[in-house]
C-alpha positions as CSV (number, residue, x, y, z in Angstrom):
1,X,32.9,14.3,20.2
2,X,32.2,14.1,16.4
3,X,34.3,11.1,16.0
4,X,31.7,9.0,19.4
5,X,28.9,10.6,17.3
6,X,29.3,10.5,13.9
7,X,26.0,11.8,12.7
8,X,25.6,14.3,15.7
9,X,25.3,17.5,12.7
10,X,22.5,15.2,10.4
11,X,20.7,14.3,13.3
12,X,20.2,17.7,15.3
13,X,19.1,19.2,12.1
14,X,16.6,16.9,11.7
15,X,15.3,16.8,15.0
16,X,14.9,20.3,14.9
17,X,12.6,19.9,11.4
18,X,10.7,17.0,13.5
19,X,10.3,19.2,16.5
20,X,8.8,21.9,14.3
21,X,6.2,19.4,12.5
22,X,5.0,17.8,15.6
23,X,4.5,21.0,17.8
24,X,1.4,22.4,15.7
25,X,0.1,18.3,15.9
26,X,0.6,17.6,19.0
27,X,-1.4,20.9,20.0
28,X,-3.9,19.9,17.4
29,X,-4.6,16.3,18.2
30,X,-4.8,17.3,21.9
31,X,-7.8,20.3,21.0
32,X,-9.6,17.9,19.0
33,X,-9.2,15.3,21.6
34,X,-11.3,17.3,23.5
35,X,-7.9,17.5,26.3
36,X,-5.9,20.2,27.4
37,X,-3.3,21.0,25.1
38,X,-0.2,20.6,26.7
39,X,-1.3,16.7,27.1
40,X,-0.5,16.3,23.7
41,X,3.1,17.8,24.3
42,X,3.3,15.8,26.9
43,X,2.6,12.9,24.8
44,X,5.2,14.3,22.4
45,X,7.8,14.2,25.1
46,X,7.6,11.0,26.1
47,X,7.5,9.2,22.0
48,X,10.9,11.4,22.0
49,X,12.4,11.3,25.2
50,X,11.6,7.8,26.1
51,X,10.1,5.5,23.2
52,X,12.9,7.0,20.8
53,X,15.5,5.9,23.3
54,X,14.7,2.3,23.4
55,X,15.4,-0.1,20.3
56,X,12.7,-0.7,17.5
57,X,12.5,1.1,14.0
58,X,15.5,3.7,15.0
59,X,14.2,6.4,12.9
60,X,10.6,6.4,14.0
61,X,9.4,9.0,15.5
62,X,6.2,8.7,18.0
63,X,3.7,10.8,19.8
64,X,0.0,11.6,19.6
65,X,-1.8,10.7,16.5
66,X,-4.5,12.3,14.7
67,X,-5.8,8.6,13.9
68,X,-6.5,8.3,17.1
69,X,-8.3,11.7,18.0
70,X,-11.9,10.0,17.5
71,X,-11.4,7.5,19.7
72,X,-9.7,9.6,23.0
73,X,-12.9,12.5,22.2
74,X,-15.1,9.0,22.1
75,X,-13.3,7.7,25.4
76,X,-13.3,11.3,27.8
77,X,-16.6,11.8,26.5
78,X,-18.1,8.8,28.1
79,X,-15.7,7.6,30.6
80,X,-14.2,11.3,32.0
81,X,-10.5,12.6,31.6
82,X,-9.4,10.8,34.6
83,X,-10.3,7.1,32.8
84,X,-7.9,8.1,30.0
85,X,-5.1,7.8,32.1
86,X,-5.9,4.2,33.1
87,X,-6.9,3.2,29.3
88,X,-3.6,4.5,28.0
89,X,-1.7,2.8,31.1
90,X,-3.6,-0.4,30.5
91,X,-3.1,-0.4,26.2
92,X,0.9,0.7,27.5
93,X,1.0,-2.9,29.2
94,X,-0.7,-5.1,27.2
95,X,1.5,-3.8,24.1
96,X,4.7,-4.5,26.4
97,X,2.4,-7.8,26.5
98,X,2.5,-8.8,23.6
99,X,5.9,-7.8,22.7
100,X,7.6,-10.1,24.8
101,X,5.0,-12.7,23.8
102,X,6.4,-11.8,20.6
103,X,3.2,-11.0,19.0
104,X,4.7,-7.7,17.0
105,X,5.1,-9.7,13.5
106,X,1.3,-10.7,13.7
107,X,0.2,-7.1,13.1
108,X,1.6,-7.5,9.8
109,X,-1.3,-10.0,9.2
110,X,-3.8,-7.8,9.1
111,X,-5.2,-7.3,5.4
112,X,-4.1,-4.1,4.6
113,X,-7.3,-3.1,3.0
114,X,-8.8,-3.0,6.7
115,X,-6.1,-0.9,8.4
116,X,-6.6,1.7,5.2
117,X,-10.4,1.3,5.2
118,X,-9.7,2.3,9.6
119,X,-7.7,5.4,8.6
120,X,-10.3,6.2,5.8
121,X,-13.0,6.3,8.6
122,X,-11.2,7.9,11.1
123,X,-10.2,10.2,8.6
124,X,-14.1,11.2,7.4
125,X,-15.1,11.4,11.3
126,X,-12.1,14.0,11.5
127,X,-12.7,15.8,9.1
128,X,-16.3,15.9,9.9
129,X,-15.8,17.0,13.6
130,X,-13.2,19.4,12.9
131,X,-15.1,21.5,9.9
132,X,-17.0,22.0,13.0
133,X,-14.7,23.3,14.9
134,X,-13.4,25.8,12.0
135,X,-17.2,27.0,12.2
136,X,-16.8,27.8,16.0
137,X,-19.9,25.6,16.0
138,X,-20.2,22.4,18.5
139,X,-19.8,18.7,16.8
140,X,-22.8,16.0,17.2
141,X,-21.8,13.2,19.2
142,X,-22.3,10.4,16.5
143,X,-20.4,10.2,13.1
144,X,-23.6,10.2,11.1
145,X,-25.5,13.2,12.7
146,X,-21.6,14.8,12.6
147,X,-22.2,14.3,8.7
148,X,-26.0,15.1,8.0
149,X,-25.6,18.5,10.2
150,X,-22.0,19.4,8.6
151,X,-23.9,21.3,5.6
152,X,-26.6,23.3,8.1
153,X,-23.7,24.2,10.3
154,X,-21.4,25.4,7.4
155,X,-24.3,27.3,5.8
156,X,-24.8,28.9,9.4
157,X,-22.3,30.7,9.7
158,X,-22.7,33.3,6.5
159,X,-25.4,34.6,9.3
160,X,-22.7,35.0,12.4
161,X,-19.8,37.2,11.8
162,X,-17.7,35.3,14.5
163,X,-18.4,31.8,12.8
164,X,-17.7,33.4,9.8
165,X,-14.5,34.7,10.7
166,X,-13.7,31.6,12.1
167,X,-14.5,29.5,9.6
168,X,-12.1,31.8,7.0
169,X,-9.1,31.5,8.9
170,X,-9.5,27.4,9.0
171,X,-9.8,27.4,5.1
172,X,-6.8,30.3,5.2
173,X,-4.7,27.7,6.6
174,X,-5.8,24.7,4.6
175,X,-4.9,26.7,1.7
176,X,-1.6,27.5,3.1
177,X,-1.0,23.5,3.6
178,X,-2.4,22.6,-0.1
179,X,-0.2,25.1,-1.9
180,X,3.1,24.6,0.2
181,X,4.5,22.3,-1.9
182,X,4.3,24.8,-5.0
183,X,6.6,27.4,-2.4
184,X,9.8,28.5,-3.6
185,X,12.3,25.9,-1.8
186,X,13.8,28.1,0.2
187,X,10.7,28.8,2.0
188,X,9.4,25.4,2.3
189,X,12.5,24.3,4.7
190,X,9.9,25.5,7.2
191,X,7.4,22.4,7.9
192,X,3.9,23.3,6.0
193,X,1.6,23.1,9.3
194,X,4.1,25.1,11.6
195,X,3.9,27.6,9.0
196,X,0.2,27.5,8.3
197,X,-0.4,27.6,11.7
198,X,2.2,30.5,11.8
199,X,0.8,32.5,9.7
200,X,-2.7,31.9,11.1
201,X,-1.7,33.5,14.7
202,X,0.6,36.4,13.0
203,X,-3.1,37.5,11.7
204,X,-5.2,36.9,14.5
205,X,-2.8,38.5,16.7
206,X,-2.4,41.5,14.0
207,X,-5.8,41.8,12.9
208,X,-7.6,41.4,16.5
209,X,-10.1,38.7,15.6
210,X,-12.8,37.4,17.6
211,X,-11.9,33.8,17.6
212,X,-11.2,31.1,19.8
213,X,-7.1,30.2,20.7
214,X,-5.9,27.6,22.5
215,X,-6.1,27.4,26.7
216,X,-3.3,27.5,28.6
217,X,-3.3,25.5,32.0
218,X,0.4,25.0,32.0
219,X,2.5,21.8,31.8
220,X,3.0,20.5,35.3
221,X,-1.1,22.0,35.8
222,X,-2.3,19.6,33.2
223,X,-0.8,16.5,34.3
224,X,-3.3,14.6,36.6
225,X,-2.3,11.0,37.1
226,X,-5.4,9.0,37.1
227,X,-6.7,8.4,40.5
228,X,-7.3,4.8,42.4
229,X,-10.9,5.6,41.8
230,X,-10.7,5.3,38.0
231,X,-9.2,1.8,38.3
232,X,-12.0,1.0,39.3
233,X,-13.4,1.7,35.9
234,X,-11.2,-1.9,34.8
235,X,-14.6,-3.9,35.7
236,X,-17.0,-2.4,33.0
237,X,-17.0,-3.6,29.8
238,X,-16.9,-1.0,28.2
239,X,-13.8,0.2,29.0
240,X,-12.5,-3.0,28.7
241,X,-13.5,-3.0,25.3
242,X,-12.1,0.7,24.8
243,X,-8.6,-0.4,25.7
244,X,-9.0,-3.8,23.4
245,X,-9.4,-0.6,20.3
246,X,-7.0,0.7,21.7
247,X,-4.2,-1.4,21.7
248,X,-5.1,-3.2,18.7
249,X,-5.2,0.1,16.4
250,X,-2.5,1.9,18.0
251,X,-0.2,-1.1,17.4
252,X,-1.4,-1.9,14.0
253,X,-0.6,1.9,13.2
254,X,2.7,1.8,14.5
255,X,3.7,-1.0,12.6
256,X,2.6,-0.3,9.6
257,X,3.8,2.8,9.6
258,X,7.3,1.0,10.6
259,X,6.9,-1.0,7.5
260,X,6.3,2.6,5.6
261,X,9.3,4.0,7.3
262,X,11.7,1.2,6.4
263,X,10.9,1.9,2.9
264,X,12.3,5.3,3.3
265,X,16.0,4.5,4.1
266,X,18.5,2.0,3.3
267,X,19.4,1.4,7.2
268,X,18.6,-1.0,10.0
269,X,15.4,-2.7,9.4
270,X,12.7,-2.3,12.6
271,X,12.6,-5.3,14.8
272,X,8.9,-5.0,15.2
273,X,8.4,-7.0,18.8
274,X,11.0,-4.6,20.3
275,X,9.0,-1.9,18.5
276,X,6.2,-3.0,20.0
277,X,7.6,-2.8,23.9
278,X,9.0,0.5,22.7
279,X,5.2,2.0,22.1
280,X,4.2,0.0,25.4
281,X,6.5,1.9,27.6
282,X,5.8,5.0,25.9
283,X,1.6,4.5,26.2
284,X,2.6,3.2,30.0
285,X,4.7,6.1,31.1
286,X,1.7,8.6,29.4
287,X,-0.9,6.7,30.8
288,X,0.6,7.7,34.4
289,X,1.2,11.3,33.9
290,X,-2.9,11.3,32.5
291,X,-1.9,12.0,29.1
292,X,-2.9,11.3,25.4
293,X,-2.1,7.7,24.1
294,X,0.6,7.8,21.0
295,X,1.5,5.8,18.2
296,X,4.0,5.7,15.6
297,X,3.6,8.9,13.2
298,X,4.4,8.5,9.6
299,X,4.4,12.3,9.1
300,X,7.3,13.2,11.5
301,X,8.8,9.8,10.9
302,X,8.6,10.9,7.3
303,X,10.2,14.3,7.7
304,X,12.7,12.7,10.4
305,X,13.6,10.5,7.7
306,X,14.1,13.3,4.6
307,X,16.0,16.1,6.7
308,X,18.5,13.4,6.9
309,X,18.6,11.8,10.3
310,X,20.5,9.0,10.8
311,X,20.2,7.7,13.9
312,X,17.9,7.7,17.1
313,X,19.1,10.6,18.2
314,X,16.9,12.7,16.0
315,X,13.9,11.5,17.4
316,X,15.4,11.8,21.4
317,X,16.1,15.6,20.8
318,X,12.7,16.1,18.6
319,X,11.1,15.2,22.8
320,X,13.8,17.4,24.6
321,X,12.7,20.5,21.9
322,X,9.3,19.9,22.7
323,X,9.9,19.5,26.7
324,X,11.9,22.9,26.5
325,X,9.3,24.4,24.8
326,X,6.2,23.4,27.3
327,X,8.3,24.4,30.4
328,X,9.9,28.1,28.7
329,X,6.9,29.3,26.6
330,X,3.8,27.9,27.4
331,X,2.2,30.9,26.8
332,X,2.5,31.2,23.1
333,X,-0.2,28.7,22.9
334,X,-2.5,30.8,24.1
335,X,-2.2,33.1,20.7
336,X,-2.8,29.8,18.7
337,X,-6.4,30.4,16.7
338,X,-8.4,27.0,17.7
339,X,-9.3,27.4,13.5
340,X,-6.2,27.0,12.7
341,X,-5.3,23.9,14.5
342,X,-8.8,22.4,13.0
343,X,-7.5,23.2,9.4
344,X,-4.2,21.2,10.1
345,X,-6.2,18.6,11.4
346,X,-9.1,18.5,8.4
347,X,-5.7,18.5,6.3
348,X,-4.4,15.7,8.1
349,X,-7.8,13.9,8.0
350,X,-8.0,14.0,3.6
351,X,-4.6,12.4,3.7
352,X,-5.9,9.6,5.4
353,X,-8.4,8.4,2.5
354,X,-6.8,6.7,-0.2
355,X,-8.6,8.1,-2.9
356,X,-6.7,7.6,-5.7
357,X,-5.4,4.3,-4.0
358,X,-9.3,2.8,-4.1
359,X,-9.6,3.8,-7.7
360,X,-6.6,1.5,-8.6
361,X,-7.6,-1.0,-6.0
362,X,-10.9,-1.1,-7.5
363,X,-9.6,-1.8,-11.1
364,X,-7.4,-4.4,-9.6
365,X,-9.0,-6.1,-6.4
366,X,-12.9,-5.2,-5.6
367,X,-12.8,-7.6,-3.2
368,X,-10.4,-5.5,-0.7
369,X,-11.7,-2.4,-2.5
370,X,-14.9,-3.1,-0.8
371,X,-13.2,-4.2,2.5
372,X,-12.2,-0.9,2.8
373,X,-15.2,0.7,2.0
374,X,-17.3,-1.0,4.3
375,X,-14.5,-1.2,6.9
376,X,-14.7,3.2,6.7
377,X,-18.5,3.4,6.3
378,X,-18.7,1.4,9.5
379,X,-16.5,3.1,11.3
380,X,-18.3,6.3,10.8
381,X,-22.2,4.5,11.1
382,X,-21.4,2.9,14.4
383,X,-17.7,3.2,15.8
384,X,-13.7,3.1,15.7
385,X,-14.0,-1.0,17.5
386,X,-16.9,-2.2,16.0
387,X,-16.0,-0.8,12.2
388,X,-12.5,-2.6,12.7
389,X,-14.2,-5.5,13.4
390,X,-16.6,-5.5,11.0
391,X,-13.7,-4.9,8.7
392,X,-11.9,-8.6,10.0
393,X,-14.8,-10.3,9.7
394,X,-14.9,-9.3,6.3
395,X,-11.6,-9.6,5.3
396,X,-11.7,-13.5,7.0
397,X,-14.9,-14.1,4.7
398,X,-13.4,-13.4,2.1
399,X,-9.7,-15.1,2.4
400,X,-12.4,-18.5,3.2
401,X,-13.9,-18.0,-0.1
402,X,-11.2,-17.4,-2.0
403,X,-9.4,-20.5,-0.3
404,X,-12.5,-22.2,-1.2
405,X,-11.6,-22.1,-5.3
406,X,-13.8,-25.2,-6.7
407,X,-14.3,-26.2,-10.2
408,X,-16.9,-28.4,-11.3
409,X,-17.0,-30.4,-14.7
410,X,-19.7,-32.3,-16.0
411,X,-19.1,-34.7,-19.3
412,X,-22.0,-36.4,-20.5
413,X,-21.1,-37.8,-24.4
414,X,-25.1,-39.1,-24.3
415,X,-24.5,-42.2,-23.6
416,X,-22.7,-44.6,-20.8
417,X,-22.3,-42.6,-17.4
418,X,-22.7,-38.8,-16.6
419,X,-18.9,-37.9,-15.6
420,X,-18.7,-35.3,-13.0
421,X,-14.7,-34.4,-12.0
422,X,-14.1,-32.0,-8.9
423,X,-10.9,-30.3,-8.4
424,X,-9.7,-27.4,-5.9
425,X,-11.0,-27.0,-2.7
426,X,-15.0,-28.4,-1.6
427,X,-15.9,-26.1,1.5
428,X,-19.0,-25.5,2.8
429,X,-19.2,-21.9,1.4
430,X,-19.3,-23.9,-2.1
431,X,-21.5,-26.8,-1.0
432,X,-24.5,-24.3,-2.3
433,X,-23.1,-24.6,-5.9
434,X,-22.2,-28.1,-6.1
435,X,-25.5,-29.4,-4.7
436,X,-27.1,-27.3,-7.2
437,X,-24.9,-28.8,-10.3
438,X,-25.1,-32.2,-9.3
439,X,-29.4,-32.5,-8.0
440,X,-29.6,-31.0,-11.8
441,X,-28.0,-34.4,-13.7
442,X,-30.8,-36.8,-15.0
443,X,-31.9,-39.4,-12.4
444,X,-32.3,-42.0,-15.2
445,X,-28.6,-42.2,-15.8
446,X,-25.6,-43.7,-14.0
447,X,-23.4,-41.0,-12.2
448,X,-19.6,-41.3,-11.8
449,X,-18.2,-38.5,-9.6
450,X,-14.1,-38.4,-9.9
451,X,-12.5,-36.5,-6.2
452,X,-9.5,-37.1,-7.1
453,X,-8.5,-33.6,-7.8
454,X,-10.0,-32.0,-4.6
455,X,-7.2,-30.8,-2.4
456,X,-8.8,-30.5,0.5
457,X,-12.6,-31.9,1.1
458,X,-14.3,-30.7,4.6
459,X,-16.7,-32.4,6.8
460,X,-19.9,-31.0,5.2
461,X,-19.3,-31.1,1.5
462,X,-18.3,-35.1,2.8
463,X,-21.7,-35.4,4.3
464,X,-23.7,-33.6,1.7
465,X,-22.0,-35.3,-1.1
466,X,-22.2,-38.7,0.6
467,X,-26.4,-37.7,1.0
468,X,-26.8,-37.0,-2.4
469,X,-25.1,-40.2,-3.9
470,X,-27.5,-41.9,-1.9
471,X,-30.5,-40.2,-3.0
472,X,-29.4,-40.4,-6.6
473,X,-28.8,-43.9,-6.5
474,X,-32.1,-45.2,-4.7
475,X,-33.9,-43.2,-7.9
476,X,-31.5,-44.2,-10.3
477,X,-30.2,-47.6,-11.9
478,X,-27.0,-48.0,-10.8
479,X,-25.6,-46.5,-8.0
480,X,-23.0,-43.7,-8.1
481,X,-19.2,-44.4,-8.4
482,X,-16.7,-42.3,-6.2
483,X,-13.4,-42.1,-7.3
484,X,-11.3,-40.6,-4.6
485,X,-7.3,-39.9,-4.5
486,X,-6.1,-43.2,-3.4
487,X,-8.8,-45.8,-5.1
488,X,-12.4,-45.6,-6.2
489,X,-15.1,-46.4,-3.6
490,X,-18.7,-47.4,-4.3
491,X,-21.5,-45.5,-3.0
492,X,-24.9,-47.5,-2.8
493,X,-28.3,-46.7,-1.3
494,X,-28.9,-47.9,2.0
């Protein structure tokens, strides 16, 4: 037995460390989703049980994602519970999609400023929505009004002693995730929100509080494949446009947080198109049992990673702990304080801004530095698709410039011909500047304007430039000379 599976002891440990990081989440993200919670052990399940078995980054571990939560709370809000079942099944397949097409290593083209600046502004939304939830208060609809109203809300509650109490036990076990690391080491073998959240029901169960826990439907009572009816849902646009998100942020997430991963270990690399059927199946198979889409999780794959797994087989008995769990004692979750789950989420949320990264980013690149900003600004002014979006465009306008590097130098000794050389890369975004440089050299003198270090000269700068030596030369003496690469060539006025 040991000798067909080496690293049987390694990976069991492990998977029992995973299993005990992703319960409290996968509870979490489900709450905050706005879903029953045993959705997002369902979700849990099948990233273990049936993603981990198939090939991709073998040490990955997947299920529901807090960097998703906006979006599924976004999507059952508008479109019902029953849609989320097709959108997951529908982001499943086009990720299977574009796996086979091989699409997988294109994700790794996105600037990496805009997937940060996406995980900063789901982060702020999270965080928002869920200090809510700690206050036993409910959560605007928009990210803005989430925001303005957070302060009334928290201020609120000093005048309702079961807000108030509520409220406590959410900071209670924030504290308990912020000082974990400081535990003796002993103590901190057990995963920092399993024991928050621990600790947090051990009082409200001791002390009995007047908060609210967790609902309990049952496993097989909370799976509700969607029905043909919500197909029918495929013809809008915006759902259409919901599953686009979707499947573009899910994927990007689970790549990058295989490239994260794969920094982590010295073993077999991730194989990021197989990865990226891997996730499809996964998303699929939940998208037909109704439940909560998943991504790649850098936290569990992280602690997968430092109790010492060494295989896939970690991650596969991670989703048979968590299946045993929601079919043996489903009833714990009812003791869970709803707070407590909010405060393991808020955590989760501040690890999702780059703080100190933007500081150094700043210093270094304000370009990307501002991608990001804008990218998480957007994101919480108008949505998850549009901010991502908005983030692109950005990051594209800005590659364009940069590509566009021009330099313009103008000799003129005082006598003979002004002498203006171009070298780099003439672009319309530049045409502004060069215009302005060259309509500023005295009519009165003869212009000689050397190309011959452009690499690359587009259609517009051609046809402005070839304008201007035109108009220069009808009011000047002599018309302009144009040196190009391969020979000079005379420009006169028509």
């Amino acid at each position: 037995m040991m000798t067909t599976y080496p690293h049987l002891r390694q990976d069991f440990a492990a998977s029992l460390v995973v299993f005990l990081v992703a319960l409290p989440l996968c509870v979490g993200v489900a709450v905050a989703s706005g879903v029953p919670a045993e959705l997002g052990l369902v979700t849990g399940i099948v990233g273990g049980v049936v993603t981990g078995l198939m090939r991709g980054s073998s040490l990955q571990v997947s299920g529901p994602a807090a960097g998703l939560t906006v979006l599924v709370f976004e999507a059952v809000r508008e479109f019902g519970l029953p849609a989320l079942g097709v959108i997951v099944l529908a982001t499943g397949v086009l990720q299977i999609l574009m796996g086979v097409l091989k699409l997988g290593r294109w994700f790794r083209a996105i600037s990496v400023s805009v997937v940060e600046g996406m995980l900063a502004g789901i982060g702020l939304v999270l965080i928002a929505g869920q200090l809510y939830s700690m206050a036993d208060a409910e959560a605007p609809a928009s990210g803005l009004e989430k925001i303005a109203r957070l302060p009334g809300a928290l201020v609120g509650t000093f005048g309702n002693t079961q807000a108030l109490t509520s409220l406590l036990v959410g900071a209670g076990t924030i504290a308990v995730l912020v000082l974990w690391k400081r535990m003796p080491k002993r103590l901190r073998a057990i995963p920092g929100p399993l024991a928050a959240v621990g600790l947090a029901t051990l009082v409200a169960t001791v002390f009995p509080l007047r908060i609210a826990t967790v609902e309990v439907k049952g496993l097989l009572g909370s799976i509700q494949p969607p029905p043909p009816s919500a197909f029918g849902e495929l013809a809008g646009l915006g759902l259409l446009g919901t599953i686009v998100a979707f499947t573009l942020i899910a994927s990007a997430e689970s790549l990058f947080s295989a490239a994260a991963v794969d920094r982590l270990h010295d073993g077999p690399r991730t194989q990021y198109n197989k990865e990226l059927v891997a996730q499809g199946a996964g998303n699929a198979l939940s998208g037909v049992l109704g439940a909560l889409p998943m991504t790649a999780v850098i936290v569990r794959s992280a602690a997968n990673v430092q109790a010492g797994a060494r295989t896939k087989a970690s991650r596969v008995l991670h989703g048979v702990w968590l299946l045993l769990f929601a079919a043996l004692l489903p009833g714990v979750l009812a003791f869970i304080p709803i707070p407590a789950l909010a405060g393991v989420l808020v955590h989760s949320g501040a690890k999702l801004i780059p703080v100190r990264g933007l500081v150094t980013l700043w210093r270094e690149h304000r370009g990307e530095a501002l991608i990001l900003v804008v990218t998480a600004l957007s994101i919480v002014a108008v949505s998850m698709f549009e901010g991502v979006l908005i983030g692109l465009a950005l990051s594209v306008v800005k590659t364009a410039w940069e590509a566009s590097h021009l330099k313009l130098e103008i000799v003129d000794k005082g006598a003979g011909p002004v002498q203006a050389y171009l070298s780099g890369n003439a672009t319309f975004l530049r045409l502004p500047k060069i215009l302005d440089s060259l309509e500023a050299l005295p009519q009165d003198r003869p212009v000689e304007l050397d190309l011959s270090g452009l690499h690359h000269l587009d259609h517009a700068c051609r046809t402005a430039l070839e304008n201007w030596a035109e108009r220069h030369s009808a009011a000047g003496t002599e018309p302009v000379r144009v040196t190009a690469r391969a020979e000079p060539a005379r420009v006169t006025a028509p």
